[in-house]
C-alpha positions as CSV (number, residue, x, y, z in Angstrom):
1,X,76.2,91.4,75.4
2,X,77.6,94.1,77.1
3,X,77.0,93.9,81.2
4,X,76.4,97.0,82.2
5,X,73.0,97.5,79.5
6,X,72.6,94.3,78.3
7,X,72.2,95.9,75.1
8,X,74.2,94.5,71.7
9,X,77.4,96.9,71.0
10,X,79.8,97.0,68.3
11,X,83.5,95.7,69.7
12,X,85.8,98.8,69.8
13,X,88.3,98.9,67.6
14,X,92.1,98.6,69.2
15,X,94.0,101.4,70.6
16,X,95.9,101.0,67.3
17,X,93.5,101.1,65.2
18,X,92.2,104.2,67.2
19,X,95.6,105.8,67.1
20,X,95.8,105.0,63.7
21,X,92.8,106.8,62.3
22,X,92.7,109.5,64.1
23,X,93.1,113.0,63.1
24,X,95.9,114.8,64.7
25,X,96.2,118.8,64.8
26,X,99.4,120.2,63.6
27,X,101.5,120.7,66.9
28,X,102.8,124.0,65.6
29,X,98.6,125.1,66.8
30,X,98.9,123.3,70.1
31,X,101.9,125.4,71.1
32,X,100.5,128.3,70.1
33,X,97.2,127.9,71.9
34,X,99.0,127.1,74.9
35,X,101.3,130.2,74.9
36,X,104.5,129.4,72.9
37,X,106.7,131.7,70.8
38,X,107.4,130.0,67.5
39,X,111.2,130.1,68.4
40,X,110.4,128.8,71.4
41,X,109.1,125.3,69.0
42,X,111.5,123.0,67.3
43,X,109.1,120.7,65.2
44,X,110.1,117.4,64.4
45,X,107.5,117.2,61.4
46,X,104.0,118.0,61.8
47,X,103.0,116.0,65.0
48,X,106.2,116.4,67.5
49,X,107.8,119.3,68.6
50,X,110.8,120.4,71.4
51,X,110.3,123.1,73.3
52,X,113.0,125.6,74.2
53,X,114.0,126.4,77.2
54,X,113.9,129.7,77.2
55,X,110.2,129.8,77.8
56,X,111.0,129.3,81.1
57,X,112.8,133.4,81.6
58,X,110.3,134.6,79.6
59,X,107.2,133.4,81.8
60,X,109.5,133.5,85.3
61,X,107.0,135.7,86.7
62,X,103.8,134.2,85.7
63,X,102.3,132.1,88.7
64,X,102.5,128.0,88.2
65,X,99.2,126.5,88.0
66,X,98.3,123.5,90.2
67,X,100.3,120.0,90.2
68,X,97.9,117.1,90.4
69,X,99.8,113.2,90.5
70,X,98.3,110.0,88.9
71,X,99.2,107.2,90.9
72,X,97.7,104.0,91.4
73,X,97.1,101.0,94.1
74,X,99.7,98.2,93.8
75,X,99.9,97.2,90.5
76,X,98.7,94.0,89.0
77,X,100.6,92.0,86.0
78,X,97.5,93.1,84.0
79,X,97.8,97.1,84.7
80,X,95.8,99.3,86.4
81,X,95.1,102.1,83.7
82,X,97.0,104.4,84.9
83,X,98.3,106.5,81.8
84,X,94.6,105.9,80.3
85,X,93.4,107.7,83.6
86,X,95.8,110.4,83.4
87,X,94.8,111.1,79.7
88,X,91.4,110.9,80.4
89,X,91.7,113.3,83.5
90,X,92.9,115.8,81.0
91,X,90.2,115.6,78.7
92,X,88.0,116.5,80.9
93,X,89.7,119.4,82.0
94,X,89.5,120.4,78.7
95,X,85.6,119.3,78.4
96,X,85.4,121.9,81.3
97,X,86.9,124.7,79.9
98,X,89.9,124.9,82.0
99,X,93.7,125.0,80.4
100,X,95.2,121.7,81.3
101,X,98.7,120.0,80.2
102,X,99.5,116.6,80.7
103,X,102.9,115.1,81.5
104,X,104.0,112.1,80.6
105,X,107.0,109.8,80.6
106,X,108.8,108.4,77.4
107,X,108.2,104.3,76.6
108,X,111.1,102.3,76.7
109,X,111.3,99.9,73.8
110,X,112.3,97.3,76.5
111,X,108.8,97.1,78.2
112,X,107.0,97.7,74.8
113,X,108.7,94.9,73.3
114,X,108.5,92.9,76.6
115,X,105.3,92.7,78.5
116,X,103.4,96.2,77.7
117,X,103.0,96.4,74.6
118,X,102.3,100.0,74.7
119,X,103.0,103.0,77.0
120,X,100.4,105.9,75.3
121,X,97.2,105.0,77.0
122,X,94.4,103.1,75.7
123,X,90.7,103.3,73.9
124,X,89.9,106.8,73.0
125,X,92.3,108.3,75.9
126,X,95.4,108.2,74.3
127,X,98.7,110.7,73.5
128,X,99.1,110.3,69.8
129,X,101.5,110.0,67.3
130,X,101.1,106.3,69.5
131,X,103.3,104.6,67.2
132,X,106.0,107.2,67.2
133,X,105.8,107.7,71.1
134,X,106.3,103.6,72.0
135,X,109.5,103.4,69.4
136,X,112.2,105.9,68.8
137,X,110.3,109.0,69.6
138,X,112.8,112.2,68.9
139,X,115.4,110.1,70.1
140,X,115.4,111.2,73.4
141,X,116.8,107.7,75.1
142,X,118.9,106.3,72.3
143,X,121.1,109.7,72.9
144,X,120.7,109.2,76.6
145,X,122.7,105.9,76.2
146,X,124.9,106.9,73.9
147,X,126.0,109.5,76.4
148,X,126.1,106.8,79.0
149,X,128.0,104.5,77.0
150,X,130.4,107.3,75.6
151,X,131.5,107.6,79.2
152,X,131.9,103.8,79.6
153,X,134.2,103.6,76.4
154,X,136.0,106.8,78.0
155,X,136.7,105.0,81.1
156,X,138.1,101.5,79.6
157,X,140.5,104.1,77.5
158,X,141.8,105.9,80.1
159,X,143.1,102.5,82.2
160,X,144.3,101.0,78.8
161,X,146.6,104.1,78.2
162,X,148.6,104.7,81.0
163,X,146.0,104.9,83.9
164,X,146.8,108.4,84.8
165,X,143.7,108.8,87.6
166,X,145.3,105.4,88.8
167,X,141.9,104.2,88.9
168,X,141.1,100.9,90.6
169,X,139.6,99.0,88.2
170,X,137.7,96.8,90.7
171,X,136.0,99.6,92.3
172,X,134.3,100.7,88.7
173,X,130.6,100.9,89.6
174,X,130.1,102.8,85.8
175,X,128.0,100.2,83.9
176,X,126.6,100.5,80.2
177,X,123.4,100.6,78.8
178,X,121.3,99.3,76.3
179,X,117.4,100.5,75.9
180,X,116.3,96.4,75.7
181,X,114.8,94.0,78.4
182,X,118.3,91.4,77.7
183,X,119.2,89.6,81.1
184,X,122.1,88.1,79.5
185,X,123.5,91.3,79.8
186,X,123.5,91.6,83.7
187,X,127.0,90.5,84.3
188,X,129.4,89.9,81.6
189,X,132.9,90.5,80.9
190,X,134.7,93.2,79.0
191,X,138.5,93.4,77.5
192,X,138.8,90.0,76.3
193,X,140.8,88.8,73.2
194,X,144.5,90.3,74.5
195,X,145.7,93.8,75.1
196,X,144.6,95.4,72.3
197,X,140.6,94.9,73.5
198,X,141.2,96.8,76.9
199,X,141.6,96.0,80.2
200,X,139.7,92.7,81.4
201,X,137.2,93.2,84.1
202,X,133.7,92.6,85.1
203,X,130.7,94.4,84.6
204,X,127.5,95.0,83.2
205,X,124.5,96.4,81.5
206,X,121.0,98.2,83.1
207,X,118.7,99.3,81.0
208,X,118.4,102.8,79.7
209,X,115.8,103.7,82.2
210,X,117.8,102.9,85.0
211,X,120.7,104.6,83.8
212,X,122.0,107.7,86.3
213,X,122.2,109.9,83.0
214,X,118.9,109.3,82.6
215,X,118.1,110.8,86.3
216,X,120.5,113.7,85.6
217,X,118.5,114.4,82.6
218,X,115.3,113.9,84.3
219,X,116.1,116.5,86.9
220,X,118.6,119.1,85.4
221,X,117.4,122.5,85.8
222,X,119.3,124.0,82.5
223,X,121.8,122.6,79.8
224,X,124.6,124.1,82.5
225,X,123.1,122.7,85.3
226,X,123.2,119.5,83.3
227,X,126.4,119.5,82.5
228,X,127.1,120.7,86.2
229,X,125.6,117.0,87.0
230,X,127.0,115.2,84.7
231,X,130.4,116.1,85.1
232,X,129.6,115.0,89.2
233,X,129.1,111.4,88.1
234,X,131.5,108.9,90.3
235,X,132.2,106.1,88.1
236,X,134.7,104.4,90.6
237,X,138.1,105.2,93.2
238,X,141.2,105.8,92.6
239,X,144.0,102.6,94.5
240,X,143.6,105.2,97.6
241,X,140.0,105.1,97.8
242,X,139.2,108.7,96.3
243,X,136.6,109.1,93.9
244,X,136.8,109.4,90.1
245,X,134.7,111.4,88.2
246,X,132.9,111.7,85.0
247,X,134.8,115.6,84.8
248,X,138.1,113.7,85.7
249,X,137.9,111.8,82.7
250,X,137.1,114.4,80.5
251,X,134.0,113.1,79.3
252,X,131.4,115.5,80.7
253,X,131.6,118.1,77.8
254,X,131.0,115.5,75.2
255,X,128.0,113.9,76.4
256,X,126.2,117.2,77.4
257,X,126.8,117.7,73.4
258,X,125.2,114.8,73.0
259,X,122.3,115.8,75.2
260,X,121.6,119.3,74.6
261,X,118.8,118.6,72.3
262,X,117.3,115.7,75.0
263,X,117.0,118.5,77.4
264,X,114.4,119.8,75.5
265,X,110.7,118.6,76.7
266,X,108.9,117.1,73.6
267,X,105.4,118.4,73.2
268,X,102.3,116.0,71.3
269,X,98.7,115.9,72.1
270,X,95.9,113.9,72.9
271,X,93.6,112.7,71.2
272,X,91.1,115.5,72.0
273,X,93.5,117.8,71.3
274,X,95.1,118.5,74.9
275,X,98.9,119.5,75.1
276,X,101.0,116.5,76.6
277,X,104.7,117.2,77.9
278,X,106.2,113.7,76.9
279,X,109.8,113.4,78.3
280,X,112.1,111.2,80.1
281,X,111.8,107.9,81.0
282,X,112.9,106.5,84.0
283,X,111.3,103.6,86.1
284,X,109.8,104.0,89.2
285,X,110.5,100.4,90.6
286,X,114.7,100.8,89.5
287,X,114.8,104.5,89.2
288,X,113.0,107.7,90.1
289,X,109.8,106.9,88.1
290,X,108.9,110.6,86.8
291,X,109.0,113.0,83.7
292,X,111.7,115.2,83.6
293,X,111.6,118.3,85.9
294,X,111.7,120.9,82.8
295,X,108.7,119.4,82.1
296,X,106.9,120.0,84.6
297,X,108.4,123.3,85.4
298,X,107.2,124.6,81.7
299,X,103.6,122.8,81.8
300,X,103.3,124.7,85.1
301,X,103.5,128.2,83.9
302,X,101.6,127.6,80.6
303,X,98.6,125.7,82.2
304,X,95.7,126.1,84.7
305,X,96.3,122.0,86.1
306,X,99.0,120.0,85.1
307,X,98.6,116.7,85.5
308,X,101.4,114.4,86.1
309,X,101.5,110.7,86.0
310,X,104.2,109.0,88.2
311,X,105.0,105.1,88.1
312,X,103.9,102.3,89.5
313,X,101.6,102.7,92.8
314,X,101.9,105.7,95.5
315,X,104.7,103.9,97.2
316,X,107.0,103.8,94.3
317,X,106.9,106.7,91.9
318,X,104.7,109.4,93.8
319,X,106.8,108.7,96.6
320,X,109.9,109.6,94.6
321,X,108.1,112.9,92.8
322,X,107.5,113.9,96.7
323,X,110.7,113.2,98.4
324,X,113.0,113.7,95.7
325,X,111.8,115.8,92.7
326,X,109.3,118.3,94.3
327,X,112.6,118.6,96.8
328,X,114.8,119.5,93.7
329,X,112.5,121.6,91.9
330,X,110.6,123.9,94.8
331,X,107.1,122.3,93.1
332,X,103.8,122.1,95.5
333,X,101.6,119.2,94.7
334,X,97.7,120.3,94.6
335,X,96.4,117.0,95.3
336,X,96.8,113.1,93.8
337,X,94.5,111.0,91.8
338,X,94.9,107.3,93.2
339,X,93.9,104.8,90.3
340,X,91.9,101.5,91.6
341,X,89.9,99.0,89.8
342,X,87.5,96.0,90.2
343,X,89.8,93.4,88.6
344,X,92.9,94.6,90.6
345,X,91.1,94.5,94.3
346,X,90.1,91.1,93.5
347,X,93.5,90.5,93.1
348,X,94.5,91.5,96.1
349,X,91.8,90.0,97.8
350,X,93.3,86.6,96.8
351,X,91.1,85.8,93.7
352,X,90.9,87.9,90.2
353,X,87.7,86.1,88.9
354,X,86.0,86.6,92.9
355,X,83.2,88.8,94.0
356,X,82.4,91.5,96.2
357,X,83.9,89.5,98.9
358,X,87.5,89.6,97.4
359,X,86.7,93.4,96.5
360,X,86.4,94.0,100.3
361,X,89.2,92.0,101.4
362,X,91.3,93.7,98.5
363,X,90.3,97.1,99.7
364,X,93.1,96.7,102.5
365,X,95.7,97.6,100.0
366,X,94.1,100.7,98.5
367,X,93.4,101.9,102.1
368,X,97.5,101.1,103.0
369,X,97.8,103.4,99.6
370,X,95.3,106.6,101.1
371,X,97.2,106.3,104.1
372,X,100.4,107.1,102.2
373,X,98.9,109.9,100.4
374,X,98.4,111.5,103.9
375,X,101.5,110.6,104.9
376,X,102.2,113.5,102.8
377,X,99.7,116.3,104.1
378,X,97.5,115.7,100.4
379,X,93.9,115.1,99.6
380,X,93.7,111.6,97.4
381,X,90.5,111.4,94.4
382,X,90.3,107.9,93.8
383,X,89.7,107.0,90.2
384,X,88.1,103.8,89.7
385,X,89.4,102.3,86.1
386,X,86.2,100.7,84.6
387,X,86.4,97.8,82.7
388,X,83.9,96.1,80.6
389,X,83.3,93.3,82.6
390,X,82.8,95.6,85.6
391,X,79.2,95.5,87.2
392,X,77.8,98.4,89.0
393,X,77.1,96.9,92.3
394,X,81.1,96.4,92.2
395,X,82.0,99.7,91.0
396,X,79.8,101.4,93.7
397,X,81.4,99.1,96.2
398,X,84.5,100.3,95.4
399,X,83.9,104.0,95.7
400,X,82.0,103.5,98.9
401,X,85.0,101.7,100.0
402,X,87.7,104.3,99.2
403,X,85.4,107.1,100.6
404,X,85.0,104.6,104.3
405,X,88.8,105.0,103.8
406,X,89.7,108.3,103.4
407,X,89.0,109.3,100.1
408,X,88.5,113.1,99.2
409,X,86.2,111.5,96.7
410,X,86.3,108.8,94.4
411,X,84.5,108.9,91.0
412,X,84.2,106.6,87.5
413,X,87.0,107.0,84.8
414,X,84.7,105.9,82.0
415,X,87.4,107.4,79.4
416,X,88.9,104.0,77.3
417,X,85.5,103.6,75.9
418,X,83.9,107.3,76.6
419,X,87.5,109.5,76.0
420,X,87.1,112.9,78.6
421,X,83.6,113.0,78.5
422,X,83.9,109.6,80.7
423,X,85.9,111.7,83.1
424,X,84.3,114.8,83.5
425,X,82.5,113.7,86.9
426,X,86.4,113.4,87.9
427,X,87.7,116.1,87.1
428,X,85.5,117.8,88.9
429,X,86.5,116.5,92.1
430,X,90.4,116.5,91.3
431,X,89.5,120.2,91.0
432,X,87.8,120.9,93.7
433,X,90.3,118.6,96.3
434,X,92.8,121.1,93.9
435,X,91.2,123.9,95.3
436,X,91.4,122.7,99.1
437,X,94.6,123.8,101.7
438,X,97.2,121.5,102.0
439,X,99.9,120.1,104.5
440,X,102.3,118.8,101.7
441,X,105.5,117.7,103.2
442,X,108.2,115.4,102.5
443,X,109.1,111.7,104.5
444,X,111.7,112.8,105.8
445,X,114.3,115.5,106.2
446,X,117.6,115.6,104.3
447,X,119.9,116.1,107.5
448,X,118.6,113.1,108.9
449,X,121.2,109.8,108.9
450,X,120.9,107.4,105.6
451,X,119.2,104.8,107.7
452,X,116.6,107.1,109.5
453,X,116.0,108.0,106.0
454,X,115.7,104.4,104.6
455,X,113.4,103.8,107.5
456,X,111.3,106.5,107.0
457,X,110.3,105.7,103.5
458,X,109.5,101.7,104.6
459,X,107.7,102.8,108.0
460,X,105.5,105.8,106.8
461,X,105.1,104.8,103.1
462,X,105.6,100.4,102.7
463,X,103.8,99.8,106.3
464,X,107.1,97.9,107.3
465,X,108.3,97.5,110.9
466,X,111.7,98.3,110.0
467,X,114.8,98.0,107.7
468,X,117.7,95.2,107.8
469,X,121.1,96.4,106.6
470,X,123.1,93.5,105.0
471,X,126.9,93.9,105.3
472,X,127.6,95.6,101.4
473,X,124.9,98.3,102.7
474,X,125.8,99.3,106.2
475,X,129.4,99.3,104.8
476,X,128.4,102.2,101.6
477,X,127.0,103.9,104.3
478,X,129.9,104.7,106.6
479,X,131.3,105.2,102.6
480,X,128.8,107.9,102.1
481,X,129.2,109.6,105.5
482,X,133.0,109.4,105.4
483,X,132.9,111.1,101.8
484,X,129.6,114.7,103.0
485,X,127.3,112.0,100.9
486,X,124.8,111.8,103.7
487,X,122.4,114.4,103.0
488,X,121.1,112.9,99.6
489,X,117.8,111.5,99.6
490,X,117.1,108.2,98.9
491,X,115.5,106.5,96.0
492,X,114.5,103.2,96.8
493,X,115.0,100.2,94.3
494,X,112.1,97.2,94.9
495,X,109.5,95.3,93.5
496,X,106.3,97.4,92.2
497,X,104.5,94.3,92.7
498,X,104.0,94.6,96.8
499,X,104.2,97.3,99.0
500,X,107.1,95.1,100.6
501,X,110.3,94.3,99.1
502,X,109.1,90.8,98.6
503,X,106.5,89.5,95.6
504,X,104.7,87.2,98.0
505,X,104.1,89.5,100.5
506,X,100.6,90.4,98.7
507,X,98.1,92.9,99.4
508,X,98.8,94.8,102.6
509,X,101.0,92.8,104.1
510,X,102.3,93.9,107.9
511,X,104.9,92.9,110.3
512,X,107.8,92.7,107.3
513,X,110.9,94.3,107.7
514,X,112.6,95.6,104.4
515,X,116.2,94.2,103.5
516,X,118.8,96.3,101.7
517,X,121.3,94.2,99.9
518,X,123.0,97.3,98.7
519,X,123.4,101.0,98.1
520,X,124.7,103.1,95.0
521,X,125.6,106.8,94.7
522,X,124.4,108.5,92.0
523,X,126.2,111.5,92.7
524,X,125.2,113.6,89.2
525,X,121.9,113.2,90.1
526,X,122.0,113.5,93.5
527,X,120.8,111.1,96.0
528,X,121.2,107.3,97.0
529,X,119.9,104.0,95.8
530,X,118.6,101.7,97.9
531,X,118.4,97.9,96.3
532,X,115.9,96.4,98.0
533,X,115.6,92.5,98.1
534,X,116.9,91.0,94.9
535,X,115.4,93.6,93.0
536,X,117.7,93.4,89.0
537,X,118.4,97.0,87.1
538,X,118.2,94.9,84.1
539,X,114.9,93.2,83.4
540,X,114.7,90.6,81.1
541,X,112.0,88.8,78.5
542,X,109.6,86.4,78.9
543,X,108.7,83.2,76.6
544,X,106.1,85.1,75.5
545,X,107.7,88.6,75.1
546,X,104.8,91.5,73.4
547,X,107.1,91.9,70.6
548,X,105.6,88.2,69.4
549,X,102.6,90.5,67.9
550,X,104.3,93.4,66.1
551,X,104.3,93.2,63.1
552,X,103.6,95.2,59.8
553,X,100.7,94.3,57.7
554,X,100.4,93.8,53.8
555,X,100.3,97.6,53.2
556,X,103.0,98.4,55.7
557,X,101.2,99.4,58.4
558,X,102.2,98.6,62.3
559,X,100.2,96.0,63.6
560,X,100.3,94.4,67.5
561,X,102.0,97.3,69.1
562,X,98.9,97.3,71.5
């Protein structure tokens, strides 16, 4: 019996099934609606297609159309609907006649195989070819490592023949890659087995998504500006403490070979026909959590909204699209869609299975997350995610409650079961908060000092009362400042699970002070990592990893993926 009509329904099928049996447009059509030469489209078969980058000359001088971020509340272990929201939100736009393009990130097979399943959205608001988008895609990340790697194998060369950089081998900070959740990995040992096998040291793995080529591809402007960055990677110091790079070594020409097709945004559709921007893949809780910049910068000058989904809850990924990419790329945001639902305010509140009582208590944590969409001069639309199970009395509760806390609006994303005619009601007041004057600004200024900037981001966007330095950070800094590195921005490495550094700091937790154990340079990309806590760039599976339920089925067809 379904709740909300007490009326008999048929069960949905799965968002594979849906995937499955749906009738895709050819992509060549897509591009064309939307604007594209056809040498501007490199198809890769009928459904996928790269975009050239030359769009972006020949539509300089046509305006950008408005950026709109999908973000969420603090995530639960279940999800929040976040990439279903975002897809929805764009069908709707399209239901309403406007011209809207959707950017999304790419899935990493770690996370599909390890506790998502899935990465394309769900129900009947998906980005479709699904299957191809959660595996190898065009390829985008298993080039990506193999760049990263290239430079690894470079490095280990170099100090077995003759060491000409006189690089200190145990101040190598260059790690490899692999695009699997495989916590063996984290620390191992390399050059063992004699002379022959290189020189032995210690090191490690991240995954892909974490990887700094991955940022640099991410953010590049241009193939030259790309190979501008990657060139610019430090991968250690020389016995007298000067850096080594990635130029240094030679290596930067070879992997921008290997990455001048990755450059290229790869353009699919939903399932309503919508254009979708699907490209790059970094996290938000390890790495800067957003589509690449090219992406966006193209999806802004062909369409009217361009809607783009960042990681993780405002305090992880939007934060990072605000501070660091808008910062890099000279983009505006129009406004941001904060994603809340009945299930997850119950889980802040203390109890999943509770009532409106834990709704109320829970609805501390999506007012700490309005409060840091002001933080940033922006109006917030707060989508509420409904779920089956959801009554009405708690889904009114929950608008009322994000309106009481500073809400532009907050409206019903109805699309899983609905697609964008569940959304329309939404879009609607995305546009209109779209259409209102803003006081966008970033956290902080670049010219202030590493630890103002730290501070900044755990004061005005975590709610902390501070940051604590441990030895290993307050050490890189006086690295960074010693070496012009202290007017990079920060991208902060914690948990996605609180708005703390800690796990068991739930909700919206208050008098915490943030600890960080450590800070990297990612000098290709361009700004500073801040490990928060004991947060791992290498994630690992559980007992019961997703890739239990894929499977292919007696006439060969992909079964569990989601």
């Amino acid at each position: 019996m379904s709740i909300r009509s007490s009326v008999v329904v048929t069960p949905m099928p799965s968002s594979l099934e849906i995937a499955q049996d749906a009738t895709l447009r050819p992509i060549a059509d897509i591009a064309g609606e939307i604007g594209l030469e056809p040498d501007e489209v490199e198809l890769y078969g009928r459904y996928k297609a790269k975009i050239d980058l030359a769009v972006l000359d020949r539509l300089a001088d046509r305006p950008d159309g408005k950026l709109i971020n999908v973000t969420a509340i603090t995530p639960t272990p279940a999800g929040e609907g976040k990439t279903t929201t975002a897809v929805s939100l764009t069908q709707a736009f399209g239901r309403l006649g406007k011209r809207p393009v959707l950017c999304l990130r790419e899935a990493s097979v770690g996370p599909v195989f390890g506790i998502k399943g899935g990465a394309a959205g769900a129900g009947y608001t998906q980005v479709v070819p699904m299957e191809d988008m959660n595996l190898h895609f065009t390829g985008d990340i298993h080039a990506i490592g193999a760049a990263n790697n290239l430079l690894a194998a470079m490095l280990d060369a170099h100090l077995l023949h003759g060491n000409e950089l006189q690089v200190d081998p145990l101040s190598i900070s260059w790690r490899r890659c692999v695009d699997i959740n495989d916590r063996a990995l984290r620390d191992i040992v390399v050059g063992l087995g004699g002379r022959a096998n290189g020189y032995t040291r210690q090191t490690g793995f991240d995954i892909t998504a974490a990887s700094e080529v991955m940022a640099i591809v991410a953010v590049a402007r241009d193939l030259h500006d790309l190979r501008r960055r990657l060139g610019a990677i430090t991968v250690g110091s020389t016995y007298e403490g000067e850096p080594v790079s990635a130029e240094q070594l030679r290596a930067a020409g070879a992997m921008t070979v290997l990455l001048k097709d990755t450059i290229k945004p790869n353009l699919v559709q939903t399932l309503e026909g919508q254009p979708v921007f699907v490209h790059c893949g970094p996290f938000a809780n390890i790495a800067h959590g957003n589509n690449s910049l090219v992406a966006d910068r193209v999806a802004l000058k062909l369409g009217d909204y361009v809607v783009t989904e960042s990681g993780f809850g405002s305090d992880m990924g939007m934060e990072k699209l605000f501070d660091i990419v808008c910062r890099v790329g000279g983009l505006r945001p129009s406004a941001s869609v904060l994603v809340a639902t009945v299930k997850a305010l119950k889980h802040h509140g203390g109890d999943p299975n509770g009532g409106l009582a834990e709704i109320e208590a829970g609805a501390a944590n999506l007012r700490r997350h309005l409060g840091i969409v002001r933080e940033f001069g922006l109006n917030a639309v707060v989508a509420v995610n409904r779920f089956p199970t959801d009554t009405t009395e708690e889904i009114d509760l929950v608008r009322r409650l994000a309106v009481e806390g500073g809400a532009y609006a907050a409206e019903v994303n109805d699309g899983y079961e609905r697609g964008g005619e569940g959304a329309t009601a939404l879009a609607e007041a995305v546009a209109a908060a779209a259409d209102e004057p803003n006081s966008f600004a970033e956290l902080y200024p670049l010219d202030a000092p590493i630890e103002k900037k730290i501070e900044a981001i755990a004061v005005r966007a975590y709610g902390a009362d501070g940051i604590f330095l441990l030895k290993t950070a307050k050490d890189k800094i006086a690295h960074f400042n010693a070496n012009g590195l202290d007017t990079l921005p920060i991208c902060m490495a914690k948990t996605h699970l609180s708005l703390s550094h800690d796990v068991a700091l739930t909700n919206a937790p208050t008098g915490f002070v943030v600890t960080i154990r450590d800070i990297r340079a990612y000098t290709g990309a361009g700004w500073l990592v801040a490990l928060c806590g004991d947060m791992q760039t290498m994630p690992g599976l559980s007992k019961t990893p997703a890739a239990f339920n894929v499977d292919i089925d007696e006439n060969g067809r992909t079964v569990g993926l989601f």
